[in-house]
C-alpha positions as CSV (number, residue, x, y, z in Angstrom):
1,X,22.4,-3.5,-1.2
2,X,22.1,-6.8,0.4
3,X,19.2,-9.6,-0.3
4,X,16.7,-11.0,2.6
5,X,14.8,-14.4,2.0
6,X,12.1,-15.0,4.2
7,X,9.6,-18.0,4.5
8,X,5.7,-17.6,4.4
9,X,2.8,-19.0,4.1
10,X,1.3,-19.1,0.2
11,X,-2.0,-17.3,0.7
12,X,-0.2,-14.6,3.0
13,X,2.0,-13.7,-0.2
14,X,-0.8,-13.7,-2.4
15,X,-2.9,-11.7,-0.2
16,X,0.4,-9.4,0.5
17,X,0.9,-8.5,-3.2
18,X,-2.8,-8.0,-3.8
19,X,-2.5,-4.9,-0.9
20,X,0.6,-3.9,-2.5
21,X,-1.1,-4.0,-6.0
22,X,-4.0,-2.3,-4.2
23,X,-1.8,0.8,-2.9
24,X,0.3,0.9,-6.6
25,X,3.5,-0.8,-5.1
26,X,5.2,-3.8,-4.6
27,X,5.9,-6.2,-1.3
28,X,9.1,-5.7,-1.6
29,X,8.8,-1.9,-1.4
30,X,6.7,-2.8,1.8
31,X,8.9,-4.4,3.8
32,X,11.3,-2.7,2.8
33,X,9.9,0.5,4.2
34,X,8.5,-1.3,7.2
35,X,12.4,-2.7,8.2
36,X,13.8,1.4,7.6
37,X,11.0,2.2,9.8
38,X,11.9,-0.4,12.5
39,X,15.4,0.2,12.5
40,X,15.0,4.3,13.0
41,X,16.2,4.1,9.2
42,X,13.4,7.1,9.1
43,X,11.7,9.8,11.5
44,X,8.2,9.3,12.3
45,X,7.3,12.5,10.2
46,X,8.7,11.0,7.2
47,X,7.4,7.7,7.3
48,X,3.6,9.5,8.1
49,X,4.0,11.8,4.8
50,X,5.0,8.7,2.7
51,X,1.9,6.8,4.1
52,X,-0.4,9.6,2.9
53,X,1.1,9.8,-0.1
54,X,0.5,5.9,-0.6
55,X,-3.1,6.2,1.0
56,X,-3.9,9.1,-1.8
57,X,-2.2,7.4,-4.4
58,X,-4.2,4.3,-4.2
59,X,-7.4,6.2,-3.4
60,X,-7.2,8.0,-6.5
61,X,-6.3,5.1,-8.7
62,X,-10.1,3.5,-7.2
63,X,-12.1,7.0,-7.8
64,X,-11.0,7.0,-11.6
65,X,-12.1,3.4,-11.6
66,X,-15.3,3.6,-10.3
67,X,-18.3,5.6,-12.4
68,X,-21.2,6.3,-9.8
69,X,-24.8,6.5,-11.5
70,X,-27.5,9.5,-10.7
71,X,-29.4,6.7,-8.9
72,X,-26.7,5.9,-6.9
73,X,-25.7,9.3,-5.9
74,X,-29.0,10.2,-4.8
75,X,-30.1,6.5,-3.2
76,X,-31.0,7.1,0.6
């Protein structure tokens, strides 16, 4: 498996590995992905199931995170 070094900007990294923290990953698993996908490395099928699987991942990491109050529930 070959390396890649690329150049950016500070915040865009720190903002990049926040997402990737936020979806229970890492940047690297990101771009890497995003290349496979780029280069045909992956139907679209495939790369749609591994999104949803991200996207409920990551959604159930912030539901058992969050406790919701009867007040809150019912506030209209």
């Amino acid at each position: 498996m070959a390396n890649l070094t690329i150049t950016i900007d500070d915040d865009l990294l720190r903002r990049a590995r926040l997402r990737a923290l936020e979806r229970g990953t890492s940047v690297n698993a990101i771009l890497r992905d995003y290349l496979e996908a780029l280069a045909g490395g992956r139907d679209v099928r495939t790369s749609a199931v591994a999104k949803l699987l991200d996207l409920s991942r990551s959604a159930g990491s912030r539901r058992a995170r969050r406790r919701w109050t009867r007040d809150e529930l019912h506030e209209r």
